[in-house]
C-alpha positions in Angstrom: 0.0 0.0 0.0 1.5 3.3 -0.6 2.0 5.5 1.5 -0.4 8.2 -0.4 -3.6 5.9 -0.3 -2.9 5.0 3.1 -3.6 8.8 4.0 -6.6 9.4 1.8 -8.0 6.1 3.8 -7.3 7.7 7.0 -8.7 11.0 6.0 -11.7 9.2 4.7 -12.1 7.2 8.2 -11.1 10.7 10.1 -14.2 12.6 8.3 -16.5 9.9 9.4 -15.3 9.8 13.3 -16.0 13.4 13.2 -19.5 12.7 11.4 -19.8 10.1 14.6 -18.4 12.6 17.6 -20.9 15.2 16.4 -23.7 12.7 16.1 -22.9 12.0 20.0 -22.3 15.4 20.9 -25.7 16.2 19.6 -27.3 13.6 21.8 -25.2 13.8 25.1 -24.6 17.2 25.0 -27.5 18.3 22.9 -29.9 16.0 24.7 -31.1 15.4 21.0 -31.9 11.0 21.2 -31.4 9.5 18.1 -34.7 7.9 16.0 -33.9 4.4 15.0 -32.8 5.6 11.6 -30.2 8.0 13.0 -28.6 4.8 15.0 -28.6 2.8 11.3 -26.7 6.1 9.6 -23.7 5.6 12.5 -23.3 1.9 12.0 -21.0 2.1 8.5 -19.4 4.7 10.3 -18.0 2.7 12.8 -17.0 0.2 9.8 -15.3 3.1 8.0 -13.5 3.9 11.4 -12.5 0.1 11.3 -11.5 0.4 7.9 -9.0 3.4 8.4 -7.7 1.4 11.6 -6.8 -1.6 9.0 -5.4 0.9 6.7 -3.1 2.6 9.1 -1.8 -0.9 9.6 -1.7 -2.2 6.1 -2.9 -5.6 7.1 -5.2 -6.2 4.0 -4.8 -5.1 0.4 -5.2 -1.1 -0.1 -7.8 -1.7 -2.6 -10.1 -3.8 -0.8 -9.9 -1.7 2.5 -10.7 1.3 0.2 -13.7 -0.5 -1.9 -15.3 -1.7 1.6 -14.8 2.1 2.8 -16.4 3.8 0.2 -19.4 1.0 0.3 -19.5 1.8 3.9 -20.0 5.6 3.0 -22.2 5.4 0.0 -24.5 3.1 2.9 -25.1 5.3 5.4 -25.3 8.2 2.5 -28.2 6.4 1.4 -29.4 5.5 4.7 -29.6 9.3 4.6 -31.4 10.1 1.5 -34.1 7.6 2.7 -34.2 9.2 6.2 -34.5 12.8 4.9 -37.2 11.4 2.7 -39.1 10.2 5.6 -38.3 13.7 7.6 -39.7 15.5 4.1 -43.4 12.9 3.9 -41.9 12.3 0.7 -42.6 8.2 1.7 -43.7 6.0 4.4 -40.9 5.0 6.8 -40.5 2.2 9.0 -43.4 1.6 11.0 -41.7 1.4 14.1 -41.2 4.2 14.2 -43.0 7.3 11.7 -46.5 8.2 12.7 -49.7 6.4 11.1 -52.6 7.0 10.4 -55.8 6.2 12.8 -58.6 5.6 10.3 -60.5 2.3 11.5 -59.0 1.9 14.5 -60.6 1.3 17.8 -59.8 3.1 21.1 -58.2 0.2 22.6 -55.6 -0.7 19.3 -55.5 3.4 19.3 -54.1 3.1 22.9 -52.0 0.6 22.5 -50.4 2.1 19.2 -49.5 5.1 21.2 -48.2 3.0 24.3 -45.6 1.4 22.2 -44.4 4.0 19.6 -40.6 5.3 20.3 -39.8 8.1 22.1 -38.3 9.8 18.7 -39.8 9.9 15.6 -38.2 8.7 12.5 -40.6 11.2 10.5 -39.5 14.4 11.9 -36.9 17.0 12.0 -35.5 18.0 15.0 -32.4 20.5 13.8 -31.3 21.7 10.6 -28.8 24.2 9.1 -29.4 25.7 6.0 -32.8 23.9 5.2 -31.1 20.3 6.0 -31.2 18.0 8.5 -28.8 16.0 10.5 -29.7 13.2 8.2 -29.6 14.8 5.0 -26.2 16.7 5.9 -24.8 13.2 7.1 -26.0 11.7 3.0 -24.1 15.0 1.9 -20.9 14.4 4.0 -21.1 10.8 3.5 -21.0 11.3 -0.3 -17.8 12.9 -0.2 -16.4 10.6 2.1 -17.2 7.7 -0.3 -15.4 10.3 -3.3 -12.1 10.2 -0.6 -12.1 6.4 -0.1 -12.1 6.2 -4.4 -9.7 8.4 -4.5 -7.5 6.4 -1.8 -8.8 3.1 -4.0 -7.4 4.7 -7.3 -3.6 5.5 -5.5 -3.4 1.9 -3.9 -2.9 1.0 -7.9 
């Protein structure tokens, strides 16, 4: 592995542990909790993390640790674009956790519908910058991540 991609790789890892300390700092500073989407956008940041660990050690081939990088960026970019749709109504998310409807339903199933919903909503926004949301910034972020971890896969050779 050269010495080049090897940086790009740990860049790429870098940018998403600072995606991940903000996404903490948000909830244990920020007291923001995290819907059950925002918890599946950190989970191929930790694997990025892992990857640039592995690439600061050069103990598999540069190309493969910069392949599995970028497909761990371009996940939780999409990840993104599907949560920020859900944020935006533009389609249904999970059930477990986006509102639904109440047509047909009795008081009782009403009740209990409400009893076990989640704390935080998948289906709403609760902070944004410049008309986007934590979600949609992490599917911007992540997108360049994902252009850094090609660019790391294109100097490994």
């Amino acid at each position: 592995m050269t010495l080049t991609a090897r940086l790009w790789m740990i860049l790429a890892a870098a940018g998403s542990a600072a995606l991940m300390l903000g996404a903490l700092a948000f909830q244990h500073i920020g007291g923001m909790a995290p819907c059950e989407l925002c918890l599946w956008q950190r989970y191929p940041h930790v694997a990025a993390i892992a990857l640039g660990v592995l690439a600061a050690v050069a103990v598999l081939p540069a190309r493969l640790v910069a392949a599995l990088g970028a497909l761990a960026a371009l996940s939780t970019a999409a990840i993104g674009a599907y949560h920020t749709g859900v944020e935006r109504d533009w389609w249904d998310g999970p059930a477990a956790c986006s509102s639904s409807g109440v047509a047909g339903q009795s008081a009782q199933d009403l009740f209990a519908q409400i009893m076990a919903a989640p704390l935080v909503r998948c289906d709403e926004v609760p902070w944004e910058m410049l008309g986007l949301s934590m979600a949609s910034w992490n599917a911007v972020a992540s997108l360049a991540l994902a252009v850094i971890w090609l660019i790391a896969m294109r100097k490994a050779g």
